[in-house]
N, CA, C and O atoms as CSV, one atom per row, in Angstrom:
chain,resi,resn,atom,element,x,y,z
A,1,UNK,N,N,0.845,-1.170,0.000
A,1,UNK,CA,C,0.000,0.000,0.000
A,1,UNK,C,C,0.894,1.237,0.000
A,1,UNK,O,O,1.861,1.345,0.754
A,2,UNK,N,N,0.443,2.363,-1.072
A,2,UNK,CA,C,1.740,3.381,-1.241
A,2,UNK,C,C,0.513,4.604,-0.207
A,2,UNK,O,O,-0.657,4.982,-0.273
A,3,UNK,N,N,1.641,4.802,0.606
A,3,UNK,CA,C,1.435,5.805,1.930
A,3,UNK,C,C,2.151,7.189,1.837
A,3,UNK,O,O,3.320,7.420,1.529
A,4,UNK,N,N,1.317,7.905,2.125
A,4,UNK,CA,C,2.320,9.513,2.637
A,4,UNK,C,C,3.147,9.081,3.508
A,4,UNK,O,O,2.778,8.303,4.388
A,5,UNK,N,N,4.608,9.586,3.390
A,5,UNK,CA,C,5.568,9.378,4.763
A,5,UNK,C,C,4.854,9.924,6.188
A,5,UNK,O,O,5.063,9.264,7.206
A,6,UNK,N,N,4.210,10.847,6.243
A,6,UNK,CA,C,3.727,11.523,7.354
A,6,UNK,C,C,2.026,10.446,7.839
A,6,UNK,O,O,1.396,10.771,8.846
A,7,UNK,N,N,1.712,9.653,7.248
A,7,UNK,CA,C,0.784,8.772,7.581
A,7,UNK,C,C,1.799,7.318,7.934
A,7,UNK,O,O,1.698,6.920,9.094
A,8,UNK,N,N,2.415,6.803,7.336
A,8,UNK,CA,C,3.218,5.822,7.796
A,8,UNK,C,C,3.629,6.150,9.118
A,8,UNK,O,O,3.510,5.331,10.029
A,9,UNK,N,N,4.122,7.335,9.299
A,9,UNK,CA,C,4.707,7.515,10.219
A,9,UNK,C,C,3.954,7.603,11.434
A,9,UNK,O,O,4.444,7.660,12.562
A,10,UNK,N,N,3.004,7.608,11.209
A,10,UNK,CA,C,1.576,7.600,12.137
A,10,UNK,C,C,1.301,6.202,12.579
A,10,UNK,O,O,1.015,5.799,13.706
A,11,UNK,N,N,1.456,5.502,11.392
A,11,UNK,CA,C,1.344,3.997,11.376
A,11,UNK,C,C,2.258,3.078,12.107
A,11,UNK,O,O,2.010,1.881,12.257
A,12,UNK,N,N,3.334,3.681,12.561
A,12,UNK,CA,C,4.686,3.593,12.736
A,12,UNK,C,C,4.281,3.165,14.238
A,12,UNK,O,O,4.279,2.038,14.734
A,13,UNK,N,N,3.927,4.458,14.834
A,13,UNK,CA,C,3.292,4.608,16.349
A,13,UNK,C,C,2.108,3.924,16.633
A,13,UNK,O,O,2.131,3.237,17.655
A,14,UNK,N,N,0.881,3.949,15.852
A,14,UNK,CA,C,0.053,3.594,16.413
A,14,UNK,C,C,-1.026,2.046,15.619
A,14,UNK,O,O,-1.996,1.386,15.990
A,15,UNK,N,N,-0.163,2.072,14.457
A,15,UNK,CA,C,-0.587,0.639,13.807
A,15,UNK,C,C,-1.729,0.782,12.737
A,15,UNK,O,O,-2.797,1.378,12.872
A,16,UNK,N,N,-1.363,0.250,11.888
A,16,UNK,CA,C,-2.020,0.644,10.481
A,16,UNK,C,C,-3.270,0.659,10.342
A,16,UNK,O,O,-3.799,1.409,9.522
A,17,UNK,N,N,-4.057,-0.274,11.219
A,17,UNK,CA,C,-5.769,-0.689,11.038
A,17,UNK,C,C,-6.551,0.945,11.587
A,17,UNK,O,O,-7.529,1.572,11.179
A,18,UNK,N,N,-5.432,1.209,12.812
A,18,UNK,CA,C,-6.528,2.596,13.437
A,18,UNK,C,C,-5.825,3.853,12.811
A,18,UNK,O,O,-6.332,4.955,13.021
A,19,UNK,N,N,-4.927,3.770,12.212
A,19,UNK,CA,C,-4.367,5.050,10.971
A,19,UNK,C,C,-5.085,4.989,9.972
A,19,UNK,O,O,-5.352,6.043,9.394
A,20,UNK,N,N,-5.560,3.847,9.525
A,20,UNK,CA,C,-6.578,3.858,8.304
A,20,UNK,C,C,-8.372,4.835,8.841
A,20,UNK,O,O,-9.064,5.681,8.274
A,21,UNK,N,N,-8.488,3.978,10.391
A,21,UNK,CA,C,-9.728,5.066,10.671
A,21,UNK,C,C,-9.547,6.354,10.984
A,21,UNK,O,O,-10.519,7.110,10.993
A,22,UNK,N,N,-8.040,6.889,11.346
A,22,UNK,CA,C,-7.521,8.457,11.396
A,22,UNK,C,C,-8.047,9.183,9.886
A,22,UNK,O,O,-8.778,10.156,9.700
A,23,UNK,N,N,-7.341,8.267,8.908
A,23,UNK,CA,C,-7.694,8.958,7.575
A,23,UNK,C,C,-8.892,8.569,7.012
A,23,UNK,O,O,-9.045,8.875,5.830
A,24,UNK,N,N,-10.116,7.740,7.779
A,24,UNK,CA,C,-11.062,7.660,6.894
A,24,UNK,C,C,-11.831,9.112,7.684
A,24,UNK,O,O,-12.355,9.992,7.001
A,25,UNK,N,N,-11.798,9.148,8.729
A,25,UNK,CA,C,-12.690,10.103,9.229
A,25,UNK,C,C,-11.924,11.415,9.368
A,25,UNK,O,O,-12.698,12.368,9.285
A,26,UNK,N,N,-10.545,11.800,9.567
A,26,UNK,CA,C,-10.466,13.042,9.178
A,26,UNK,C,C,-9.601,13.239,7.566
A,26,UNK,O,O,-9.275,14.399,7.311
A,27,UNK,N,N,-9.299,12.338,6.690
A,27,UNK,CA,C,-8.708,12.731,5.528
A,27,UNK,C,C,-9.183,13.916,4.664
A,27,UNK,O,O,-10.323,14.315,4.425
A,28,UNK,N,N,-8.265,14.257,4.359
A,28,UNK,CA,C,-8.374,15.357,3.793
A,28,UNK,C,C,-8.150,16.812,4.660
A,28,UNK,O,O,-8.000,17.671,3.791
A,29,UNK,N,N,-8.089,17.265,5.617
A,29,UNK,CA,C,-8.212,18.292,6.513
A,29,UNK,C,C,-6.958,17.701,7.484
A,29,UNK,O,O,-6.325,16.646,7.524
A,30,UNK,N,N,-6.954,18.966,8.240
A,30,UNK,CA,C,-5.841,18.957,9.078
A,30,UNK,C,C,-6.457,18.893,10.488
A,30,UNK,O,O,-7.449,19.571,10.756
A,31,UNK,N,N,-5.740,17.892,11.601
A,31,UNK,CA,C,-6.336,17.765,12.831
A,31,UNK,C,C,-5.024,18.357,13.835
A,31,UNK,O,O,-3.851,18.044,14.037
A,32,UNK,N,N,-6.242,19.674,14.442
A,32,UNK,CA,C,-4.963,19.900,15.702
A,32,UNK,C,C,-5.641,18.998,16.459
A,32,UNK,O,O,-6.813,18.675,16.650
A,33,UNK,N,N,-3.946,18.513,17.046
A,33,UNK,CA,C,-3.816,17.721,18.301
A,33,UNK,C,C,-4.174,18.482,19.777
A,33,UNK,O,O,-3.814,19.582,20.197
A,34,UNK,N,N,-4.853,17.656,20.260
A,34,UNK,CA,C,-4.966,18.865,21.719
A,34,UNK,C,C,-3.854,18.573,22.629
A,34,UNK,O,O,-3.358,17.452,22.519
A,35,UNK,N,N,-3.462,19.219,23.338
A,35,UNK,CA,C,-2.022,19.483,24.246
A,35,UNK,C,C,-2.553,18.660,25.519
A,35,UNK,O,O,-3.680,18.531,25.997
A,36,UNK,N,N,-1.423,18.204,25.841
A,36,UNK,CA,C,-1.439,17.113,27.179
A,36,UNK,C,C,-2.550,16.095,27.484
A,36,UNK,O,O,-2.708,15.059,26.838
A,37,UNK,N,N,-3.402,16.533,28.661
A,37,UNK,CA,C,-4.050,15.612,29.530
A,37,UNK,C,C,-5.574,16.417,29.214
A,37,UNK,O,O,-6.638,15.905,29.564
A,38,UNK,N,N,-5.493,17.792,28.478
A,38,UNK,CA,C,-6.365,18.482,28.739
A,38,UNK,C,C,-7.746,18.137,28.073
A,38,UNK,O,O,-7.487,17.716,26.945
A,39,UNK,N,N,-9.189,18.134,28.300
A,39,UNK,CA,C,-10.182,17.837,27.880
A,39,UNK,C,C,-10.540,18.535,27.106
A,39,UNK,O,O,-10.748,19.726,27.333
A,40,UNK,N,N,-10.744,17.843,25.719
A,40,UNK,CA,C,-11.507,18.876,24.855
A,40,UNK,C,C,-12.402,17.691,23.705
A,40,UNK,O,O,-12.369,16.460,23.732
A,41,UNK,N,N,-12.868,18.255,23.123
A,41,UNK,CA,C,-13.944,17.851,22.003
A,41,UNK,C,C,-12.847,16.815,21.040
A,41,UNK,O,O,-12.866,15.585,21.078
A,42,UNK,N,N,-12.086,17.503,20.348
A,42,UNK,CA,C,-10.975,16.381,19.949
A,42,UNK,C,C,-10.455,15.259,20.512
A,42,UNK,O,O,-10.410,14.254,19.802
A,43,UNK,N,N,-10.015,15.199,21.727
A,43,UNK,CA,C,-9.306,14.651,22.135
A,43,UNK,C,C,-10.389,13.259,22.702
A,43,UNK,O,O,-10.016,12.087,22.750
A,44,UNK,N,N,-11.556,13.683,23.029
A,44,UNK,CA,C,-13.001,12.951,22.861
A,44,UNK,C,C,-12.995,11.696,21.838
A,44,UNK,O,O,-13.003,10.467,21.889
A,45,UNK,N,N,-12.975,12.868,20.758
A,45,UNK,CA,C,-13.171,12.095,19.111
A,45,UNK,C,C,-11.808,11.046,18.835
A,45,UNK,O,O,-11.698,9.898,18.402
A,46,UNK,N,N,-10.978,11.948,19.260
A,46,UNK,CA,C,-9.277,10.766,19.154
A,46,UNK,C,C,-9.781,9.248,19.992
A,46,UNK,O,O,-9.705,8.054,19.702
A,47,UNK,N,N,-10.147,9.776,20.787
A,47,UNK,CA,C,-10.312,8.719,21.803
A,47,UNK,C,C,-11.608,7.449,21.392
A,47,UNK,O,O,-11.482,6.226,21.437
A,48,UNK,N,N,-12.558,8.085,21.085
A,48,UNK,CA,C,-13.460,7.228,20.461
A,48,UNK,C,C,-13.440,6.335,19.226
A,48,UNK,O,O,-14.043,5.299,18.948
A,49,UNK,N,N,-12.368,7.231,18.448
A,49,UNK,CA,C,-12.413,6.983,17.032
A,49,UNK,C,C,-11.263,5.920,17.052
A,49,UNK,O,O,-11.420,4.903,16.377
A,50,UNK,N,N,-9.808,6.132,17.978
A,50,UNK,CA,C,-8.845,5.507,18.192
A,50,UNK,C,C,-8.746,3.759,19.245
A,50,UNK,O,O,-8.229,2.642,19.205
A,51,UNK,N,N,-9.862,4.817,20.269
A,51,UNK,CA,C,-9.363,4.118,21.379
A,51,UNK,C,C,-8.294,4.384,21.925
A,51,UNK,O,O,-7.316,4.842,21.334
A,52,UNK,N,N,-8.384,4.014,23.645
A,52,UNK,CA,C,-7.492,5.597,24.440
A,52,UNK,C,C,-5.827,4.704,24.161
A,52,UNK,O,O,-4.882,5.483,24.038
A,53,UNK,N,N,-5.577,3.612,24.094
A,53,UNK,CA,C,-3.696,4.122,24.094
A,53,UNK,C,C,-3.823,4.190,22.592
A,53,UNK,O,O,-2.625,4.016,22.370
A,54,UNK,N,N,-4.215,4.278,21.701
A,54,UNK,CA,C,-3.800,4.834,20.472
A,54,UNK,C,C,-3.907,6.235,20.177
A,54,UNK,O,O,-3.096,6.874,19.507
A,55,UNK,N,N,-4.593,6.524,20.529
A,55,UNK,CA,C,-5.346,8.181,21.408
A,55,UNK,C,C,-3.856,8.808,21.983
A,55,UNK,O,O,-2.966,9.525,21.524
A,56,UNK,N,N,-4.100,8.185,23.110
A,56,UNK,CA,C,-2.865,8.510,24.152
A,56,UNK,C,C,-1.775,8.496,23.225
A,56,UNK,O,O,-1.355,9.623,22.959
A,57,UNK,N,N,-1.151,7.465,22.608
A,57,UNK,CA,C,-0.116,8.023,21.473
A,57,UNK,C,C,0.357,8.887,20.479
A,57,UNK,O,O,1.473,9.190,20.057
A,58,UNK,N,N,-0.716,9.181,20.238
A,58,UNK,CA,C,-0.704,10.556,18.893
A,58,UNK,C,C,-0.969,11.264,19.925
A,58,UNK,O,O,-0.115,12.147,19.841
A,59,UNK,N,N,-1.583,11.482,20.857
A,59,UNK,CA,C,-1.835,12.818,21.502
A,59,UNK,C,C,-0.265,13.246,21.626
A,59,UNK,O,O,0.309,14.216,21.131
A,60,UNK,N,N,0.329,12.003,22.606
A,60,UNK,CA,C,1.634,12.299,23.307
A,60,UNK,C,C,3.214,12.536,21.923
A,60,UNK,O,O,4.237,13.218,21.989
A,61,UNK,N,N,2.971,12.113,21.434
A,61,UNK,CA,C,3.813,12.347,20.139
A,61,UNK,C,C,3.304,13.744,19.254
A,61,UNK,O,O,4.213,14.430,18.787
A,62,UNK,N,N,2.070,14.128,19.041
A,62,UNK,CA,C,1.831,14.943,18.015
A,62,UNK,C,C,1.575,16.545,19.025
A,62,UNK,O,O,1.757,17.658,18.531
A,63,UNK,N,N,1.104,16.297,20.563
A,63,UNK,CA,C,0.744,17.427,21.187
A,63,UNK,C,C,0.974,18.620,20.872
A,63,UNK,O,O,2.146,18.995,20.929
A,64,UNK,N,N,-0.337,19.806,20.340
A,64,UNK,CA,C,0.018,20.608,20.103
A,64,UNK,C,C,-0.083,21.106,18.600
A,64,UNK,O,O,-0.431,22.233,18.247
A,65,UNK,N,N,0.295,20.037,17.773
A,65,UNK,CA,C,0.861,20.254,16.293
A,65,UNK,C,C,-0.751,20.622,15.944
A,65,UNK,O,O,-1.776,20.529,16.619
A,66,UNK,N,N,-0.507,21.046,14.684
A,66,UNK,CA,C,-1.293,20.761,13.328
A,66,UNK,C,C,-0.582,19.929,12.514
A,66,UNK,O,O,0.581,20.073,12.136
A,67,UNK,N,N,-1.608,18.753,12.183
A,67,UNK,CA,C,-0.874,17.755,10.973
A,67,UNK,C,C,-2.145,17.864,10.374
A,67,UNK,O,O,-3.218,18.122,10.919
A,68,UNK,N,N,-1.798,17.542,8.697
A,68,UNK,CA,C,-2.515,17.557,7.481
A,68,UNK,C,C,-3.031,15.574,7.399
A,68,UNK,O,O,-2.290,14.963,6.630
A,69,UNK,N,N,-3.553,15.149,7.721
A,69,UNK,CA,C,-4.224,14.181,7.267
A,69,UNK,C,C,-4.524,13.839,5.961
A,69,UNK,O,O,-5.638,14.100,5.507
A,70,UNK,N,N,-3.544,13.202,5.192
A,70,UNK,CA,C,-3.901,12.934,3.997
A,70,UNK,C,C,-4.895,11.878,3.303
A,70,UNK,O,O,-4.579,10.724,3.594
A,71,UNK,N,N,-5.903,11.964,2.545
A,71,UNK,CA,C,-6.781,10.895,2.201
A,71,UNK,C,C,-6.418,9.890,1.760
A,71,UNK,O,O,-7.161,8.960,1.444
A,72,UNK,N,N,-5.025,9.911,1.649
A,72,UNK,CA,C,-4.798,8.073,1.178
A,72,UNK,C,C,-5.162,7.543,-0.370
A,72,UNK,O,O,-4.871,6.422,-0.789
A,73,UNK,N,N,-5.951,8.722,-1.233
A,73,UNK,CA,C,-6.377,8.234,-2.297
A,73,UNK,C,C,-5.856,7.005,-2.908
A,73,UNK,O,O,-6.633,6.052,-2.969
A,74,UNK,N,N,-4.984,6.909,-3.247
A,74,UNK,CA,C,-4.042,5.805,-4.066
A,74,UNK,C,C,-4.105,4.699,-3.605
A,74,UNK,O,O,-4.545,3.684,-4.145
A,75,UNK,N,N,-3.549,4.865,-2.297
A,75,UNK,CA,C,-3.913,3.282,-1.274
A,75,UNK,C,C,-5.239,2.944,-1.071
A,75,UNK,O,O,-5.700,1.803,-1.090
A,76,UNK,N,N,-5.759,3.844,-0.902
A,76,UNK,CA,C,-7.558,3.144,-0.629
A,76,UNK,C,C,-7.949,2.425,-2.412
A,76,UNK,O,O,-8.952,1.764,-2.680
A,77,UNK,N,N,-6.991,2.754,-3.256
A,77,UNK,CA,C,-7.895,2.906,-4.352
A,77,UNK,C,C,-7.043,1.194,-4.727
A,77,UNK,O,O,-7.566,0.139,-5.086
A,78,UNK,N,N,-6.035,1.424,-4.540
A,78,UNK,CA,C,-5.290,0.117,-4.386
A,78,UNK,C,C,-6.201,-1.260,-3.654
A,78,UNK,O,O,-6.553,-2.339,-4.132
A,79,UNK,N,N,-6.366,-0.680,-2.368
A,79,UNK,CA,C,-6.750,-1.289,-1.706
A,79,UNK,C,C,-8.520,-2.670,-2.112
A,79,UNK,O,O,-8.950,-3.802,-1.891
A,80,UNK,N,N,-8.816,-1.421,-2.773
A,80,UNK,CA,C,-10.417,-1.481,-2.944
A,80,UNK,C,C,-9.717,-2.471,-4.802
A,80,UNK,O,O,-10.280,-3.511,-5.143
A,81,UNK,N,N,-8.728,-1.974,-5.532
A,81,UNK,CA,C,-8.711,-3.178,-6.429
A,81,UNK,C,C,-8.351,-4.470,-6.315
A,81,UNK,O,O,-8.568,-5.359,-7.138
A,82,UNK,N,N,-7.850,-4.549,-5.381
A,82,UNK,CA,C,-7.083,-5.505,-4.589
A,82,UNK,C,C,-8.481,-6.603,-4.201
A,82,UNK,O,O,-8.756,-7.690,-4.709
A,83,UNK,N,N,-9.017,-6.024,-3.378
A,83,UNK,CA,C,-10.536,-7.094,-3.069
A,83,UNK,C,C,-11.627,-7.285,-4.061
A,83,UNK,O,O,-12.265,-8.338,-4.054
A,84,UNK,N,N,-11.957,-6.070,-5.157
A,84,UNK,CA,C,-12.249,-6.713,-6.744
A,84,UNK,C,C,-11.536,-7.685,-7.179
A,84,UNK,O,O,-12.087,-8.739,-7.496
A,85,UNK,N,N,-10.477,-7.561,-7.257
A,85,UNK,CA,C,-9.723,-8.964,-7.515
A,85,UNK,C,C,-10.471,-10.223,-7.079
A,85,UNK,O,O,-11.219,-10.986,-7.691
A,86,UNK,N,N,-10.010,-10.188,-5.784
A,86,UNK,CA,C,-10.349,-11.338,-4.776
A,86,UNK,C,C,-11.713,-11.633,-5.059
A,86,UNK,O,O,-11.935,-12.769,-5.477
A,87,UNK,N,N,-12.676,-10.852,-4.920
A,87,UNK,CA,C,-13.954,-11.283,-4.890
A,87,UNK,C,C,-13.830,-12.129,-6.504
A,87,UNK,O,O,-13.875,-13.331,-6.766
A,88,UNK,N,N,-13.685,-11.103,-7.259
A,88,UNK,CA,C,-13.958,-12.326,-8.451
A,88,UNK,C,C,-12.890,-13.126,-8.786
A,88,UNK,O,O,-12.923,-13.106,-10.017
A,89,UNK,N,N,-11.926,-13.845,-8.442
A,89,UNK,CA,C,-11.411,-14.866,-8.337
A,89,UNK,C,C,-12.170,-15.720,-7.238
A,89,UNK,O,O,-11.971,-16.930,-7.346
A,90,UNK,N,N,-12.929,-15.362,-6.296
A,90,UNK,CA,C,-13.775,-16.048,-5.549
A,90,UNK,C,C,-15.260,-16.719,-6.617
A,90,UNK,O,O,-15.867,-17.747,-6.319
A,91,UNK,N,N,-15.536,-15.972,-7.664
A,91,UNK,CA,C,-16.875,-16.443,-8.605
A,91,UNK,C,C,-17.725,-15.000,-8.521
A,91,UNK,O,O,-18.876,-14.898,-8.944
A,92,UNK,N,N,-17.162,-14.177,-8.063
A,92,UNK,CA,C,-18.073,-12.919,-8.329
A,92,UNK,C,C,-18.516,-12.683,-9.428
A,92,UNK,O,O,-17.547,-13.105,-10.058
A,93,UNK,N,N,-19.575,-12.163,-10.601
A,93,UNK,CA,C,-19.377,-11.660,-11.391
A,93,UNK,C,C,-19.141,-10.214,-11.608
A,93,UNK,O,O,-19.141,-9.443,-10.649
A,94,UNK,N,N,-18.934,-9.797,-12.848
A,94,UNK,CA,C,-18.528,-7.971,-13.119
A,94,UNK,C,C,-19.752,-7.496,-12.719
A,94,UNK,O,O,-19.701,-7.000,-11.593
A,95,UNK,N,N,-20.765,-7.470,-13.204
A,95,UNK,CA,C,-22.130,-6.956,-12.593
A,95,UNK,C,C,-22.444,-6.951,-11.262
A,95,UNK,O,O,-23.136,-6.121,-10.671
A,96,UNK,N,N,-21.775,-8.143,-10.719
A,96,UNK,CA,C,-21.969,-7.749,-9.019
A,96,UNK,C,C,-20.547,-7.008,-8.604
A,96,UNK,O,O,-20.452,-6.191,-7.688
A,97,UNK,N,N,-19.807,-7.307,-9.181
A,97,UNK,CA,C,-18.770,-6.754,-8.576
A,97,UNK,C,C,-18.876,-5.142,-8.604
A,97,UNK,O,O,-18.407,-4.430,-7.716
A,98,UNK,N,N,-19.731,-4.540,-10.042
A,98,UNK,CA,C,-19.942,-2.964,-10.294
A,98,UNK,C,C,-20.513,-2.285,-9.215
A,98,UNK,O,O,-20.134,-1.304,-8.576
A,99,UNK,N,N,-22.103,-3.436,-9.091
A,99,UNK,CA,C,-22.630,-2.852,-8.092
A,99,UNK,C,C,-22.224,-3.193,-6.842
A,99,UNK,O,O,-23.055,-2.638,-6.123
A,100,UNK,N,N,-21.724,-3.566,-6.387
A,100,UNK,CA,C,-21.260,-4.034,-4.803
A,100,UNK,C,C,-20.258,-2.335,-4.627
A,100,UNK,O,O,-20.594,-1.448,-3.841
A,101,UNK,N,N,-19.291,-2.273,-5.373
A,101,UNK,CA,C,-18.053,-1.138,-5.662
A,101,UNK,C,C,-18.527,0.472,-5.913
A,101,UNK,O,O,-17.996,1.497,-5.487
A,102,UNK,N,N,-19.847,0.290,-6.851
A,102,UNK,CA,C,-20.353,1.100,-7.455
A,102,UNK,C,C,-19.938,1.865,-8.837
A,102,UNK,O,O,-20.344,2.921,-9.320
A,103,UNK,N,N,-19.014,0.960,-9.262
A,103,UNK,CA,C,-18.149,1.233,-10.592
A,103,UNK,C,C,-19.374,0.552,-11.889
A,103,UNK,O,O,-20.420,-0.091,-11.798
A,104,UNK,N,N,-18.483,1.162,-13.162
A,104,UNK,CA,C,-18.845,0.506,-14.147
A,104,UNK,C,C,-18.885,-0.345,-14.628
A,104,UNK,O,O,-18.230,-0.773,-13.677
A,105,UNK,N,N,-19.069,-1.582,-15.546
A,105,UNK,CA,C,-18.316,-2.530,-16.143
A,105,UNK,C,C,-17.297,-2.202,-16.065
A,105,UNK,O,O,-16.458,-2.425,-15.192
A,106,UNK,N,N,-17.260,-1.751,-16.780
A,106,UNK,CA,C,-15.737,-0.758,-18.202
A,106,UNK,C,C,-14.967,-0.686,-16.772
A,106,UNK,O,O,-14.261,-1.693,-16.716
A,107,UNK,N,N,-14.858,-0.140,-15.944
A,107,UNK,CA,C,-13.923,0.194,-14.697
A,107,UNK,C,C,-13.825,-1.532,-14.090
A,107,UNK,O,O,-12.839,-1.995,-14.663
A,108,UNK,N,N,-13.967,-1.785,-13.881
A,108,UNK,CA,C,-13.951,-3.057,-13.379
A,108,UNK,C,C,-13.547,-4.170,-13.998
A,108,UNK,O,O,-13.262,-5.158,-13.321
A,109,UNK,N,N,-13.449,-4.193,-15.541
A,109,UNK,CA,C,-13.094,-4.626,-16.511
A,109,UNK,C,C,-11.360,-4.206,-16.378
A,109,UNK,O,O,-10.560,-5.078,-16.041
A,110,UNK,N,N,-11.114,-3.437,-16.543
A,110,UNK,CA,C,-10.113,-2.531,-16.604
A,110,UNK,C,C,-8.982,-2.947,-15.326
A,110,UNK,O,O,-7.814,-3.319,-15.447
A,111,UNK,N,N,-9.879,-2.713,-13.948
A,111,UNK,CA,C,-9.263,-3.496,-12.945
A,111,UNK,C,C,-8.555,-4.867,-13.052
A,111,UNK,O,O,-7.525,-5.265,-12.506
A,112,UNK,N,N,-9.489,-5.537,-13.998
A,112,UNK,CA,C,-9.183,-7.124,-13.466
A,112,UNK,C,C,-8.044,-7.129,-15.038
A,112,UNK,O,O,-7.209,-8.003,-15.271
A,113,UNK,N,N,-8.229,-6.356,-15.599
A,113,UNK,CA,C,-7.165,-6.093,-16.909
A,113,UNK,C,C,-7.646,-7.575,-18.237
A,113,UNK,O,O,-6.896,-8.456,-18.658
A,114,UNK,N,N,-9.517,-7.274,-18.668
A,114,UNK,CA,C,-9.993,-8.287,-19.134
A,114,UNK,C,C,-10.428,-7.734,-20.355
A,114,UNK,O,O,-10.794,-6.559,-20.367
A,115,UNK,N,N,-10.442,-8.398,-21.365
A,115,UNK,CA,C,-11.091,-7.929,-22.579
A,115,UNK,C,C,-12.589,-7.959,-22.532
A,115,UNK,O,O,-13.044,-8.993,-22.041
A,116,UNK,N,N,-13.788,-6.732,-23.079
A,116,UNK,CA,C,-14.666,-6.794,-22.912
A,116,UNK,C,C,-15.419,-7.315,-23.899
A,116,UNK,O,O,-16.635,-7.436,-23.750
């Protein structure tokens, strides 16, 4: 999966499955970190969204900052051809596979690299 260095590096600390829910729910935008121990609305959402020692980690590593959260486009997009694959090497067909994905034939075609 091709990553921003500054998301790996996230991944680094707190492990790839809950960096993936960092960037599904804030990608794109930048999250200030809230400073220390202190209570706030963020640090709430870190916590819920993370769970507290993954929470507790970016808090304690990032405290303070503004970081840019990048959406991952490429890797998610990777990601998501990656299990088109799978599914239809499982017996999926393209028609379910379009609508399951919400792609086209033609895109999905393209994915699996098939003549139409």
């Amino acid at each position: 999966m091709t990553l921003p260095q500054s998301i790996r590096d996230i991944a680094d600390l707190i492990g790839l499955p809950v960096t993936m829910a960092l960037v599904r729910h804030y990608g794109g935008s930048v999250l200030k970190v809230p400073v220390g121990k202190m209570a706030s609305q963020t640090r709430s959402e870190l916590i819920d969204l993370l769970g507290p020692g993954a929470a507790e980690l970016l808090i304690k590593r990032y405290s303070g900052e503004t970081i840019y959260i990048s959406r991952c486009a490429d890797a998610k997009r990777e990601d998501r051809n990656r299990k088109i694959i799978a599914d239809f090497d499982e017996g999926k067909s393209v028609l379910d596979l379009s609508r399951n994905y919400g792609l086209s034939n033609r895109s999905i075609y393209t994915i699996l690299k098939l003549s139409i």
